[in-house]
N, C-alpha and C positions, 0 to 999 in steps of 0.2 A: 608496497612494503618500503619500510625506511631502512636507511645504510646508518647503523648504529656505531661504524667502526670510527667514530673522528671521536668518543665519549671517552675520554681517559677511566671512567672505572669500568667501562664495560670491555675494553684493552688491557684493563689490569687482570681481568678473568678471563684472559685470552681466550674471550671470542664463546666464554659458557653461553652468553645469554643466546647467540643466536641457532647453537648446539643442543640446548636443552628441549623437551616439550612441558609445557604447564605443570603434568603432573610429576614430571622428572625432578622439576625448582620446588614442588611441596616437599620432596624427600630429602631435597640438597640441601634445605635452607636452615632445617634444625638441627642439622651437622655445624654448622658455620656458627650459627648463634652459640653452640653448647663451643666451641670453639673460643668464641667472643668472649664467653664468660668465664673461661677456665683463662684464658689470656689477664684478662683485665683483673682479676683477684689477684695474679702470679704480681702484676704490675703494680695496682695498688698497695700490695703489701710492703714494696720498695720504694717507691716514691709519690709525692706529693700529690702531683697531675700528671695528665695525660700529654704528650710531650706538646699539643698544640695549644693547651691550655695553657700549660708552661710559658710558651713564646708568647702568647697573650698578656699574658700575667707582670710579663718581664719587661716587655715593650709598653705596659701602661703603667707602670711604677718608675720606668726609667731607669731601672736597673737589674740586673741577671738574677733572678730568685733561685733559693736554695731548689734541689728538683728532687735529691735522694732526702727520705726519711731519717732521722739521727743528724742532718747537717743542721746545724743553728739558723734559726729563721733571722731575717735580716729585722733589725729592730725588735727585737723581744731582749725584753728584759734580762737580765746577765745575774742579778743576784747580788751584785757587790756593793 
């Protein structure tokens, strides 16, 4: 058996995976996901990206990108 505990996301679930049995992770797992997805609309409806995409985004344009929804994107047209 392997010592899983050096894996930061399996410490982030302090210690489910070695706690769980096979069919315990079938029952847990569409909790998490219906989770994931009521998360991610709550987010999406707010801002742009997802915060790591964000730092992606900002770090290959050289500059801090707008993140909330309603902020003026950088270089878009103004109108005047």
């Amino acid at each position: 058996m392997h010592d899983h505990r050096h894996l930061p996301v399996l410490r982030f679930c302090r210690g489910l995976y070695a706690e769980l049995s096979r069919g315990q992770a079938w029952l847990f797992v569409p909790f998490v996901w219906a989770l994931m997805l009521l998360w991610s609309k709550w987010w999406l409806d707010r801002y742009h990206y997802g915060p790591l995409e964000w730092a992606w985004r900002s770090l290959a344009r050289g500059s801090v990108q707008p993140m909330r929804k309603g902020q003026p994107t950088l270089g878009a047209p103004t109108g005047d």
